[in-house]
Predicted model as a PDB file, atoms N, CA, C, CB and O in Angstrom, pLDDT in the B-factor column:
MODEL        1                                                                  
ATOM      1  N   UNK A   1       4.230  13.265  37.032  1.00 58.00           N  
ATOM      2  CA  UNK A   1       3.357  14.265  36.421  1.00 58.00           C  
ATOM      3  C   UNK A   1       2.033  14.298  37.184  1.00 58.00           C  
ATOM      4  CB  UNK A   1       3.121  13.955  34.906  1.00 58.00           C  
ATOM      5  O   UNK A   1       1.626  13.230  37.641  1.00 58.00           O  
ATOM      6  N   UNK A   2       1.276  15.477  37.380  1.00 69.00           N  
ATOM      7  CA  UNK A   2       0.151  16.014  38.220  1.00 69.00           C  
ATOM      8  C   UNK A   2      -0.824  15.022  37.667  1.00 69.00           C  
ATOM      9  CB  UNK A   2      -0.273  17.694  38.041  1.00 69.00           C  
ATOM     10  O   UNK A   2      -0.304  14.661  36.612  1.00 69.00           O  
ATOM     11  N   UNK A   3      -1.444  14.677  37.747  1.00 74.00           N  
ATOM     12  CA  UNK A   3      -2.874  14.266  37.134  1.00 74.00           C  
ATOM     13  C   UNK A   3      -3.654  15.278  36.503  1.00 74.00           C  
ATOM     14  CB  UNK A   3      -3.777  13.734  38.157  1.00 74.00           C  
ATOM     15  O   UNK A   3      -4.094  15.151  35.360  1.00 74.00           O  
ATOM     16  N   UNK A   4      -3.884  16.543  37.410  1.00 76.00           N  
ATOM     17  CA  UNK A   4      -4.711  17.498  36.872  1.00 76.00           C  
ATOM     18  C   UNK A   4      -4.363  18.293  35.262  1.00 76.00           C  
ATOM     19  CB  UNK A   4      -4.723  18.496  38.013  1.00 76.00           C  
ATOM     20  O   UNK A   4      -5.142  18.819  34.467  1.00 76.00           O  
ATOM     21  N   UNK A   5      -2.654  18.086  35.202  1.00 81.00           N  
ATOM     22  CA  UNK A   5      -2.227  18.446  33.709  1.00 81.00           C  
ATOM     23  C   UNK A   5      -3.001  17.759  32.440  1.00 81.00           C  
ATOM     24  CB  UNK A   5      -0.701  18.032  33.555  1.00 81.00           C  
ATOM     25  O   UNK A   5      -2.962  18.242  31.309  1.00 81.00           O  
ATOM     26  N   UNK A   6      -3.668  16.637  32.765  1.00 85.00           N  
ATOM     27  CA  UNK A   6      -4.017  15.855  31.840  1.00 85.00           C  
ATOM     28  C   UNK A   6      -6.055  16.360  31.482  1.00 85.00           C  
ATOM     29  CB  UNK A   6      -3.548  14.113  32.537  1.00 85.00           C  
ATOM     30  O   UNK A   6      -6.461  15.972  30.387  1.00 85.00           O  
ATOM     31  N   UNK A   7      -6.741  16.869  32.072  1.00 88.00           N  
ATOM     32  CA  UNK A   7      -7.368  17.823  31.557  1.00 88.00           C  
ATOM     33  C   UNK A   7      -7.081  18.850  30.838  1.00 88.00           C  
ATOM     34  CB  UNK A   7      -7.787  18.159  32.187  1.00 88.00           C  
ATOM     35  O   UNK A   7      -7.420  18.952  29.659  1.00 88.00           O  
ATOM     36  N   UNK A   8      -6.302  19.878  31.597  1.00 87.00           N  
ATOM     37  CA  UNK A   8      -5.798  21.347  30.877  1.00 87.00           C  
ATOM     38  C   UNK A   8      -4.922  20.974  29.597  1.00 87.00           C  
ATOM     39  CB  UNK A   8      -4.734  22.375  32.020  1.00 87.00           C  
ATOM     40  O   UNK A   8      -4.798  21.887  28.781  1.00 87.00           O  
ATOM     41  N   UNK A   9      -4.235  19.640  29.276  1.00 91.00           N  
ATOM     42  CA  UNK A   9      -3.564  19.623  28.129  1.00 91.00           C  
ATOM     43  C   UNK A   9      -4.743  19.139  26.727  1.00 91.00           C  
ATOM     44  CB  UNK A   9      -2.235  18.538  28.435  1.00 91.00           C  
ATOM     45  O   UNK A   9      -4.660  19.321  25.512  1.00 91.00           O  
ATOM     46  N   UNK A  10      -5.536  18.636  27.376  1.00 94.00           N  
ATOM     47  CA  UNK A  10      -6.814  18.295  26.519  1.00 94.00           C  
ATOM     48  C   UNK A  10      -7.424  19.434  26.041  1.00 94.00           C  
ATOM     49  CB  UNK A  10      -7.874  17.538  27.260  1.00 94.00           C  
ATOM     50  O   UNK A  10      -7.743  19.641  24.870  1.00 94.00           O  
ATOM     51  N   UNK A  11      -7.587  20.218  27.055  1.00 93.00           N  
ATOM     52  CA  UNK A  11      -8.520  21.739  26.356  1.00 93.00           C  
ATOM     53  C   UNK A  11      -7.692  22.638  25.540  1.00 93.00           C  
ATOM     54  CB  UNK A  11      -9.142  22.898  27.623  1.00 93.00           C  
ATOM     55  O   UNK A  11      -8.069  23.331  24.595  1.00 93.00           O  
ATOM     56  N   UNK A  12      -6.036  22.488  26.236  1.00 94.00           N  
ATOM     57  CA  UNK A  12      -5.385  23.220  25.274  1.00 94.00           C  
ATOM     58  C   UNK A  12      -5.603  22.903  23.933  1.00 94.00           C  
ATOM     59  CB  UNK A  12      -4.146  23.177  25.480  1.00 94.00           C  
ATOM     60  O   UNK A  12      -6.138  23.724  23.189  1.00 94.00           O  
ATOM     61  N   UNK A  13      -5.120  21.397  23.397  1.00 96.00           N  
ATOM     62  CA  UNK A  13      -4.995  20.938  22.650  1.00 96.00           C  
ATOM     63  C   UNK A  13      -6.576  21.337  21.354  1.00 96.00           C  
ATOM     64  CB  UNK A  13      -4.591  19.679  23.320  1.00 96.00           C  
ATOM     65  O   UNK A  13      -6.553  21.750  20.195  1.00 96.00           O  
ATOM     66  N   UNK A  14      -7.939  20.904  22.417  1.00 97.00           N  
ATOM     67  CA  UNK A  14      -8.612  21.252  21.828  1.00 97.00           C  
ATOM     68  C   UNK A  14      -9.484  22.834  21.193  1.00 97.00           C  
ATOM     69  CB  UNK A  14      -8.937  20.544  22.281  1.00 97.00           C  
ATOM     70  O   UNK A  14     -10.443  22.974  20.434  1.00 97.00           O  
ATOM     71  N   UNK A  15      -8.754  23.666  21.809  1.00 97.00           N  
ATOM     72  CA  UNK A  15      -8.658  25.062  21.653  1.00 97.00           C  
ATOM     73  C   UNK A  15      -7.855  25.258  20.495  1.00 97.00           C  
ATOM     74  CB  UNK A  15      -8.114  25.757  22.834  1.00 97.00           C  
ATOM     75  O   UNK A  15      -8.071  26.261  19.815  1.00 97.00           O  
ATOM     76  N   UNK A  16      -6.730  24.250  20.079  1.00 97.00           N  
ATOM     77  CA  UNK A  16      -5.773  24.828  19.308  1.00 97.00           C  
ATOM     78  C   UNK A  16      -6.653  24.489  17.829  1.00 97.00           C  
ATOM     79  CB  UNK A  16      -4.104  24.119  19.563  1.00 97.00           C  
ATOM     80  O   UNK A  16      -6.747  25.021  16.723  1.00 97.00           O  
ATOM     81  N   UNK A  17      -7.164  23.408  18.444  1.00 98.00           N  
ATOM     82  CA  UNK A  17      -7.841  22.311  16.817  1.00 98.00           C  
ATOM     83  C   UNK A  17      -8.747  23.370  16.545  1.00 98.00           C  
ATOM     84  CB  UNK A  17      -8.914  20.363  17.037  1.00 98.00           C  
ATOM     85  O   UNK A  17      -8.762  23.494  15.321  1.00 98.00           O  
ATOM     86  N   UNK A  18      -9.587  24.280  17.125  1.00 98.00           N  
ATOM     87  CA  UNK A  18     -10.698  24.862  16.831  1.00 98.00           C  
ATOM     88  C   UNK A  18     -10.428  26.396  16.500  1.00 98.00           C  
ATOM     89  CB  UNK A  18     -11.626  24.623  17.927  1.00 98.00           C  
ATOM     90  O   UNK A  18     -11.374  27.128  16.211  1.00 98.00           O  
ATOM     91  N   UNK A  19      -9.059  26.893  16.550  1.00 98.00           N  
ATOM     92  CA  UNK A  19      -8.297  27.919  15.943  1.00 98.00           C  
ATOM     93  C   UNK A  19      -8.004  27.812  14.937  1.00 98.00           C  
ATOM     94  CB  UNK A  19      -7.383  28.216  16.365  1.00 98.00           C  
ATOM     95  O   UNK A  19      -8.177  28.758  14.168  1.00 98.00           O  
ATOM     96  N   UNK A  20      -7.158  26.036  14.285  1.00 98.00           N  
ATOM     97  CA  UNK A  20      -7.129  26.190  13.055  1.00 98.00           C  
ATOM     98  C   UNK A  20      -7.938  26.019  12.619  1.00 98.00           C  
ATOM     99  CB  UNK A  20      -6.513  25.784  12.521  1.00 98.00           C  
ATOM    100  O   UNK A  20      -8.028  26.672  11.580  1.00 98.00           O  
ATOM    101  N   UNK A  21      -9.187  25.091  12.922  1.00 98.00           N  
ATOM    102  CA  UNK A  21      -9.921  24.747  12.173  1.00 98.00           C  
ATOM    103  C   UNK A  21     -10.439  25.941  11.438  1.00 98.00           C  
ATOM    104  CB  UNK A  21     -10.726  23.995  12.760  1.00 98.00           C  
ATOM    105  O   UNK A  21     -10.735  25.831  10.248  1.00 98.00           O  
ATOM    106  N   UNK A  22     -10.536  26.795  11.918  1.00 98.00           N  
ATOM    107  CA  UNK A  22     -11.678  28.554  11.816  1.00 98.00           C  
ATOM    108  C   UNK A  22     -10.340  29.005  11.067  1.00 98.00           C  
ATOM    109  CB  UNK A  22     -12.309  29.887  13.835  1.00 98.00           C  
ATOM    110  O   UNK A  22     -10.754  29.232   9.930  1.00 98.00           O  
ATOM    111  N   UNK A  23      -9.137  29.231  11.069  1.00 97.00           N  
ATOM    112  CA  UNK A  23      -8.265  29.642  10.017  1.00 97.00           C  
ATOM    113  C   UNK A  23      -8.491  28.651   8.815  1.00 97.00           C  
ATOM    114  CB  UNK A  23      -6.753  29.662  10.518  1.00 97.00           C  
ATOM    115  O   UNK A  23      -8.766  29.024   7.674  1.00 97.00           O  
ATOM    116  N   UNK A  24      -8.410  27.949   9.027  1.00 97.00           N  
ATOM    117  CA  UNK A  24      -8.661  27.080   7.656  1.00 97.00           C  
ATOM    118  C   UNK A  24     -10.144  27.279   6.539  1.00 97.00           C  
ATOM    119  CB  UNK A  24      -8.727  25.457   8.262  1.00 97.00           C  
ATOM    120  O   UNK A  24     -10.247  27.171   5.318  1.00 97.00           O  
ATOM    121  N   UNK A  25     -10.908  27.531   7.362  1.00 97.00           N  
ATOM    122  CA  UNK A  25     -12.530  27.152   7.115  1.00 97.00           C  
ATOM    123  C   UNK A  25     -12.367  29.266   6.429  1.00 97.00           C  
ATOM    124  CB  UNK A  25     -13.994  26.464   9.308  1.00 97.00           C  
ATOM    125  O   UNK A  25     -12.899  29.697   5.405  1.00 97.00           O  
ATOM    126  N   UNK A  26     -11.665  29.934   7.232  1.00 97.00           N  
ATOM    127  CA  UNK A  26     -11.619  31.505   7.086  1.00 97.00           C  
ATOM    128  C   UNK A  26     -10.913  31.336   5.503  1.00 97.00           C  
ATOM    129  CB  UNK A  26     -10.512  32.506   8.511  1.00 97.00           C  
ATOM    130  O   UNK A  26     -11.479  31.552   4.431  1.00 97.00           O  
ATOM    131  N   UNK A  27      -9.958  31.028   5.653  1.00 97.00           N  
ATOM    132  CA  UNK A  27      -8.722  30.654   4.305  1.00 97.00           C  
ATOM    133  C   UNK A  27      -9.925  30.073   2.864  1.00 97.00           C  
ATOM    134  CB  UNK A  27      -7.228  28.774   4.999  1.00 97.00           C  
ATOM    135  O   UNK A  27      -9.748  30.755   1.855  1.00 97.00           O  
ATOM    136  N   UNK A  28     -10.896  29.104   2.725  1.00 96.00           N  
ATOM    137  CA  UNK A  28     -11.409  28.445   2.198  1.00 96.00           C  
ATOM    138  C   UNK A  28     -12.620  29.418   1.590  1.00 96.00           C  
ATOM    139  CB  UNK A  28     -11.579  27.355   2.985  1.00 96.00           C  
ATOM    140  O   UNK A  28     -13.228  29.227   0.536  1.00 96.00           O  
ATOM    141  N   UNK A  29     -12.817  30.566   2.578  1.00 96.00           N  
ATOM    142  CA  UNK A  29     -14.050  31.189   2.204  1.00 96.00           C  
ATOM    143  C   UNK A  29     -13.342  32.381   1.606  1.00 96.00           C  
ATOM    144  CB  UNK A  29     -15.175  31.484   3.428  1.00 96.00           C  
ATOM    145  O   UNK A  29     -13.974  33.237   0.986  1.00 96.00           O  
ATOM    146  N   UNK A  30     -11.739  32.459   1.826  1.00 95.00           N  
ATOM    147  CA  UNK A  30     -11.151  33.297   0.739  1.00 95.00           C  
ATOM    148  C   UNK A  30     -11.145  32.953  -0.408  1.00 95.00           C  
ATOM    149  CB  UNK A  30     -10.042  33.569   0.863  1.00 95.00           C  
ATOM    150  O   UNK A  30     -11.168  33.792  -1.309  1.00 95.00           O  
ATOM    151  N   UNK A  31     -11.126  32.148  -0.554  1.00 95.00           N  
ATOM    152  CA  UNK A  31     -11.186  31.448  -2.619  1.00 95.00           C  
ATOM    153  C   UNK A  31      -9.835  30.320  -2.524  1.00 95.00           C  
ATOM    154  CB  UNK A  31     -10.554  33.282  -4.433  1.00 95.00           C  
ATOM    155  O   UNK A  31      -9.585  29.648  -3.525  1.00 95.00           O  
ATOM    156  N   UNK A  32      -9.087  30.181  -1.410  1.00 94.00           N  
ATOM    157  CA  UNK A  32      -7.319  30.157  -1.805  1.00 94.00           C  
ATOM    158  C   UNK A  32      -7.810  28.397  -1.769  1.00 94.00           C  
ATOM    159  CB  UNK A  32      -5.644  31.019  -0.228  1.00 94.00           C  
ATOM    160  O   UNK A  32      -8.723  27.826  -1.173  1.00 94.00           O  
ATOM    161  N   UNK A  33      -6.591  27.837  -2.822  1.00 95.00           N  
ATOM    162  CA  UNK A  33      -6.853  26.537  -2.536  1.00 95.00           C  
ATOM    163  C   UNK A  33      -6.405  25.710  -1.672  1.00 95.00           C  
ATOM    164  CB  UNK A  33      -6.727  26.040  -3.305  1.00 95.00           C  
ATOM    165  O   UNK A  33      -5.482  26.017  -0.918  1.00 95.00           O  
ATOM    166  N   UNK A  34      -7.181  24.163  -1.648  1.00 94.00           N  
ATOM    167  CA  UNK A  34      -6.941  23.159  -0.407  1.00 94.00           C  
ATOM    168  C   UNK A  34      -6.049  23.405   0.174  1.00 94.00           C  
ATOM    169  CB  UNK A  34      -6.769  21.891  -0.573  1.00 94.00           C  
ATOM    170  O   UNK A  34      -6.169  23.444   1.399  1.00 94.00           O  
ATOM    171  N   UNK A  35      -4.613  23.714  -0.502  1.00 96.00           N  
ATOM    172  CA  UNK A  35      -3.158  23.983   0.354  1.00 96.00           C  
ATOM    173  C   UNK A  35      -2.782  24.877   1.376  1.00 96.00           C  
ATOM    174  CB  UNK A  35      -2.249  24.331  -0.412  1.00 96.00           C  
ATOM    175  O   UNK A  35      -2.164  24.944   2.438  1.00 96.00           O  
ATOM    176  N   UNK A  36      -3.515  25.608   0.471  1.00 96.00           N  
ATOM    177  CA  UNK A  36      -3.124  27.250   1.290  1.00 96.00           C  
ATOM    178  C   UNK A  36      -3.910  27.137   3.067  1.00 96.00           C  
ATOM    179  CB  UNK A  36      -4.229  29.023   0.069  1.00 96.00           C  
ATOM    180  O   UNK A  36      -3.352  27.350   4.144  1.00 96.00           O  
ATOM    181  N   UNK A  37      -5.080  26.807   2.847  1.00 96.00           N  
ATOM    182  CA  UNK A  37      -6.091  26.348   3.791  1.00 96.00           C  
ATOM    183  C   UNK A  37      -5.530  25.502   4.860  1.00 96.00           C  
ATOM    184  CB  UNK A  37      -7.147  25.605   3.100  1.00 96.00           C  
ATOM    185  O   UNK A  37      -5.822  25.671   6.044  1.00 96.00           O  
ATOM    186  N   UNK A  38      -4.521  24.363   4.331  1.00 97.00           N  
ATOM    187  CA  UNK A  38      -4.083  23.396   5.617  1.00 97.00           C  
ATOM    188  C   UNK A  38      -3.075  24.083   6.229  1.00 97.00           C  
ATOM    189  CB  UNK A  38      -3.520  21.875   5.273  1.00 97.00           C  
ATOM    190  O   UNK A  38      -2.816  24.089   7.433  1.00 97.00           O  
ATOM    191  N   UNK A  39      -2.394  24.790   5.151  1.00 97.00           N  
ATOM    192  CA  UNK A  39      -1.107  25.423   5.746  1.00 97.00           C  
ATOM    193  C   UNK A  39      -1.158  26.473   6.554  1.00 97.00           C  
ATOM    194  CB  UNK A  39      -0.283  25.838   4.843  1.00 97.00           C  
ATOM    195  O   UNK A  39      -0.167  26.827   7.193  1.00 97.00           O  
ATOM    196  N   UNK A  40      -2.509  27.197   6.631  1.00 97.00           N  
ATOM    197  CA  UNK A  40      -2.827  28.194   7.559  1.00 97.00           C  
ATOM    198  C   UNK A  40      -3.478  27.886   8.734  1.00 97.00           C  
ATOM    199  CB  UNK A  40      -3.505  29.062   7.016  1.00 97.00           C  
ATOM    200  O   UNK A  40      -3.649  28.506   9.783  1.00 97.00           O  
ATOM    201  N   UNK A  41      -3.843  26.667   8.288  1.00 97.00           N  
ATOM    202  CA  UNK A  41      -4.793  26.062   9.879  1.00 97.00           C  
ATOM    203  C   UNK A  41      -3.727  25.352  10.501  1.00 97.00           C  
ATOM    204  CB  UNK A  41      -6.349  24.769   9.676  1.00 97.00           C  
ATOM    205  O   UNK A  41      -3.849  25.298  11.725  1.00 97.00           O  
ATOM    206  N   UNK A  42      -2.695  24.777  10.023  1.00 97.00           N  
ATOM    207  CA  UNK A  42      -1.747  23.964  10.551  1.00 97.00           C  
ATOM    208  C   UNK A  42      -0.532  25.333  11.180  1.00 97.00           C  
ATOM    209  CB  UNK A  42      -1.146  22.736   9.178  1.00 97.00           C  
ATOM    210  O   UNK A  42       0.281  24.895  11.994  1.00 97.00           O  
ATOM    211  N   UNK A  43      -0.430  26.518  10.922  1.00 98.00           N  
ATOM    212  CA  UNK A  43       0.550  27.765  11.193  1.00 98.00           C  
ATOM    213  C   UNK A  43      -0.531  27.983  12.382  1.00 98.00           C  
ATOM    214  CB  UNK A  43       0.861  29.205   9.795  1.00 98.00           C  
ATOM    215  O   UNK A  43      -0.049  27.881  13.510  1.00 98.00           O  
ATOM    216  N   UNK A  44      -1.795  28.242  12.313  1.00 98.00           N  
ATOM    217  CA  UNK A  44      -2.835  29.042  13.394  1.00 98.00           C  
ATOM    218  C   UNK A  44      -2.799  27.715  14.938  1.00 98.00           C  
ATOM    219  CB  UNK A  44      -5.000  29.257  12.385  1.00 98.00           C  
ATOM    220  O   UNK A  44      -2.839  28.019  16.130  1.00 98.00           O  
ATOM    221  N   UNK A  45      -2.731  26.557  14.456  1.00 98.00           N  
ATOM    222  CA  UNK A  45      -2.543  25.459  15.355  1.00 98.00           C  
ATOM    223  C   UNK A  45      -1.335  25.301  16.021  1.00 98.00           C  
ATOM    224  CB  UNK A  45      -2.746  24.361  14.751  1.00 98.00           C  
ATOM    225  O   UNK A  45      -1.257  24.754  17.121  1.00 98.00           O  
ATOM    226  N   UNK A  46      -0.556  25.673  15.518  1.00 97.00           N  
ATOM    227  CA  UNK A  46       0.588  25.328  16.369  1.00 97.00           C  
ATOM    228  C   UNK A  46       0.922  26.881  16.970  1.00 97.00           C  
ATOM    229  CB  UNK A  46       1.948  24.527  15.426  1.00 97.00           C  
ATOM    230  O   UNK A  46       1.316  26.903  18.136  1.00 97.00           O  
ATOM    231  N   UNK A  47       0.780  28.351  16.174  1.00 97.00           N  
ATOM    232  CA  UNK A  47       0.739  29.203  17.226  1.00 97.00           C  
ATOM    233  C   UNK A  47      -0.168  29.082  18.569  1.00 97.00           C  
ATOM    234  CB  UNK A  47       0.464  30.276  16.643  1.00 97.00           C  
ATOM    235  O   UNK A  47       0.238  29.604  19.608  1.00 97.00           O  
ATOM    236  N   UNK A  48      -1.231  28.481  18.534  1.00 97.00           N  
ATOM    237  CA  UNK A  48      -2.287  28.712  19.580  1.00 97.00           C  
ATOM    238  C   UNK A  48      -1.813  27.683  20.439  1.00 97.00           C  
ATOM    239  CB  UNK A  48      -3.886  28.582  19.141  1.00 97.00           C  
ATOM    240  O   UNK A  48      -1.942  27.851  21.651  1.00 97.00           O  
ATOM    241  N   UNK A  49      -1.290  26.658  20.010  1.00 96.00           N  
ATOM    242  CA  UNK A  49      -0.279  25.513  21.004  1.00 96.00           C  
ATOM    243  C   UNK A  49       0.720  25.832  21.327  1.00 96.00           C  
ATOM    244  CB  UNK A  49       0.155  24.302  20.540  1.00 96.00           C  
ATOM    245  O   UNK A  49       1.172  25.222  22.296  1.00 96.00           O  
ATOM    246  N   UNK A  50       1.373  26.664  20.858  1.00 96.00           N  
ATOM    247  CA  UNK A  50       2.801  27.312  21.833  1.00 96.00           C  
ATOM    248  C   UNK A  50       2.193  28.173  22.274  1.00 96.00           C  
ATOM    249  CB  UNK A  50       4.263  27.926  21.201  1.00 96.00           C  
ATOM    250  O   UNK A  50       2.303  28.053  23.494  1.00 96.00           O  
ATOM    251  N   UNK A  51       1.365  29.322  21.968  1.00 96.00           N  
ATOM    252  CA  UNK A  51       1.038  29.918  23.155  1.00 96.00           C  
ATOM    253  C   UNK A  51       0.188  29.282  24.596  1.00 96.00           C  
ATOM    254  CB  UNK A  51       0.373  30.914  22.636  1.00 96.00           C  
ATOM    255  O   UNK A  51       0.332  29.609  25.774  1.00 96.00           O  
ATOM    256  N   UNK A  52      -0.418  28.607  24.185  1.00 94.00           N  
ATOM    257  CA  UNK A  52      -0.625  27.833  25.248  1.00 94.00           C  
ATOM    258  C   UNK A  52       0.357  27.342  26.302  1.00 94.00           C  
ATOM    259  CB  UNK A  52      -1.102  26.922  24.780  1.00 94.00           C  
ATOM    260  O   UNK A  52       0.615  27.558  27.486  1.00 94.00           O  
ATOM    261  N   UNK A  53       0.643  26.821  25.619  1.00 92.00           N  
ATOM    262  CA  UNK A  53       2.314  25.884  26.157  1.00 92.00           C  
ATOM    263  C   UNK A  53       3.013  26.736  26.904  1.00 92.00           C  
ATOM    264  CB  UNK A  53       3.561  25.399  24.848  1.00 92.00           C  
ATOM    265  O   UNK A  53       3.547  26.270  27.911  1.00 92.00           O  
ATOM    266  N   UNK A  54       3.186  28.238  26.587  1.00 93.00           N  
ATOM    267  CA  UNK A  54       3.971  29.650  26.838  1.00 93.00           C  
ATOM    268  C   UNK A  54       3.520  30.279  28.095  1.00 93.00           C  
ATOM    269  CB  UNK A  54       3.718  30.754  25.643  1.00 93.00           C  
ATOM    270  O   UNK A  54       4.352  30.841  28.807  1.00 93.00           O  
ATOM    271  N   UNK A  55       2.000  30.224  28.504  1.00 91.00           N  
ATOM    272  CA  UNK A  55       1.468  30.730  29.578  1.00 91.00           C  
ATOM    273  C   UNK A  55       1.337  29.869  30.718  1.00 91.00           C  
ATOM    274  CB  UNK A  55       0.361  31.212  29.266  1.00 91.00           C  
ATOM    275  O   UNK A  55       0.759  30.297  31.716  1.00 91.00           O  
ATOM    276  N   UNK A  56       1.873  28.538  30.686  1.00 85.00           N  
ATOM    277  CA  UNK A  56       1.583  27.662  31.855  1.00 85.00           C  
ATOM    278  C   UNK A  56       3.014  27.568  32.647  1.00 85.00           C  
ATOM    279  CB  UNK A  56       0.985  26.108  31.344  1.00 85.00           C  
ATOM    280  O   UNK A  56       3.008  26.882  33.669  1.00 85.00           O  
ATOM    281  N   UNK A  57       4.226  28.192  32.264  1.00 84.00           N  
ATOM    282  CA  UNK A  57       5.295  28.962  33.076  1.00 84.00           C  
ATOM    283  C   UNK A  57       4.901  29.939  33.982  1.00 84.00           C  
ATOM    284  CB  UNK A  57       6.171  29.621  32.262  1.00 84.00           C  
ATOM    285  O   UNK A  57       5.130  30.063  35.185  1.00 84.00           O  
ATOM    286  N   UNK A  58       4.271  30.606  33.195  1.00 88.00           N  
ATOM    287  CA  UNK A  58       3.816  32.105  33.855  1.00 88.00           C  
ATOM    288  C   UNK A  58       3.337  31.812  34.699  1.00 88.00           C  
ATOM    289  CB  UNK A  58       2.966  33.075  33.279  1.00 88.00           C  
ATOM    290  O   UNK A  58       3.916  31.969  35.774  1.00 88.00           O  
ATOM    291  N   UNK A  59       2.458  31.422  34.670  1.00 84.00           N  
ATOM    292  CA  UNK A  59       1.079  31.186  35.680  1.00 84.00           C  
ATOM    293  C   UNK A  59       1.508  30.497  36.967  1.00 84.00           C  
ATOM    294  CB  UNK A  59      -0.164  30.138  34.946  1.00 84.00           C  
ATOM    295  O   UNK A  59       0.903  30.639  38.030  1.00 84.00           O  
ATOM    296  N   UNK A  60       2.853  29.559  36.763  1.00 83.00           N  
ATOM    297  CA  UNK A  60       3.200  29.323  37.821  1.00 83.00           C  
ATOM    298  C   UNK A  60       4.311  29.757  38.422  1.00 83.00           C  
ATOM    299  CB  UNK A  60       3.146  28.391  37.857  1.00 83.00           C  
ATOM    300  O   UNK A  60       4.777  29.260  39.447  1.00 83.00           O  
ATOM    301  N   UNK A  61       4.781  30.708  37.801  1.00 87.00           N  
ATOM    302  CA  UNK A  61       5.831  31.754  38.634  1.00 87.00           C  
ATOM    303  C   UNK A  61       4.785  32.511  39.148  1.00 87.00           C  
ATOM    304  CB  UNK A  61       7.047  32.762  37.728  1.00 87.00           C  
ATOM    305  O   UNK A  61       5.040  32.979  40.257  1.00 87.00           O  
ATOM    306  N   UNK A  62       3.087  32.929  38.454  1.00 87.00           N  
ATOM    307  CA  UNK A  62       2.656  33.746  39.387  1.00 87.00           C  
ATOM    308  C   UNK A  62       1.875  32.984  40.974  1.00 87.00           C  
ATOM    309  CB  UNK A  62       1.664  34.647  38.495  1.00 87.00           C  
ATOM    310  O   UNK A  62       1.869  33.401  42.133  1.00 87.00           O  
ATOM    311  N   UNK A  63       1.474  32.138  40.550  1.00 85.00           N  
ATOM    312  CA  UNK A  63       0.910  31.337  41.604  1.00 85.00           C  
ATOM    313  C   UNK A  63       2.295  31.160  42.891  1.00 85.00           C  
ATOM    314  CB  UNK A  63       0.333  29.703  40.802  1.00 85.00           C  
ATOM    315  O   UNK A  63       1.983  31.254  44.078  1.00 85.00           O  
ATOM    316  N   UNK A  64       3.961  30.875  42.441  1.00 88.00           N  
ATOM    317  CA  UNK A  64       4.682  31.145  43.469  1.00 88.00           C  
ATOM    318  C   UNK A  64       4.727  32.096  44.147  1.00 88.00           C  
ATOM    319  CB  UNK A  64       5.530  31.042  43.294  1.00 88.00           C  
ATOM    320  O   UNK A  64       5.237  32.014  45.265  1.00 88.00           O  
ATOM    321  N   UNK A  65       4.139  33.440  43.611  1.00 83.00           N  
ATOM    322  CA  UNK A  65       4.703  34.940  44.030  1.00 83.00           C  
ATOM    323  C   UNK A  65       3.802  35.098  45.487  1.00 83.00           C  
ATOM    324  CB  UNK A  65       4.274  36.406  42.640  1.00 83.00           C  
ATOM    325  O   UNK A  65       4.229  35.603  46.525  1.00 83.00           O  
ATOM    326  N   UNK A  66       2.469  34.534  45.270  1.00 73.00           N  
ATOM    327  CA  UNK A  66       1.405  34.367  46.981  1.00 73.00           C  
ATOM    328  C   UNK A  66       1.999  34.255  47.521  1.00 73.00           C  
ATOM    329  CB  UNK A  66       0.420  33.405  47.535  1.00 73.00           C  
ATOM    330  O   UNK A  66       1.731  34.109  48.713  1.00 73.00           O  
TER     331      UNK A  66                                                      
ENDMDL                                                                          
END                                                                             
C-alpha cells in the first residue's frame, strides 16, 4: 500500500465525521429525538464514505487516460 493513501484516507474519513455530524446536529434542531439524530448522522456518514471510497477508482482510471 502507497504511503500517500494514508493521508487522503484520514481526510476522507474526516469529511465523512463532519457530514454526519451537521446531519445529526441539522436532525436535533428539527425537534426529532436522540435516535432519529444518530440514525441520520450515521446514514449521512457512511453515504459521504462510500462516496468517497467511489471517486478514488475514477480518478485513477482518469489519471491512466494522460
Amino acid at each position: 500500500m502507497n504511503s500517500a493513501w494514508i493521508p487522503w484516507l484520514l481526510v476522507m474519513v474526516l469529511f465523512s465525521v463532519l457530514v454526519g455530524v451537521c446531519a445529526g446536529f441539522l436532525k436535533v434542531l428539527d425537534g426529532s429525538p436522540a435516535t432519529g439524530a444518530l440514525l441520520a448522522a450515521g446514514a449521512a456518514f457512511g453515504g459521504t464514505a462510500l462516496l468517497c471510497m467511489a471517486v478514488v477508482p475514477v480518478v485513477q482510471q482518469l489519471r491512466q487516460r494522460r
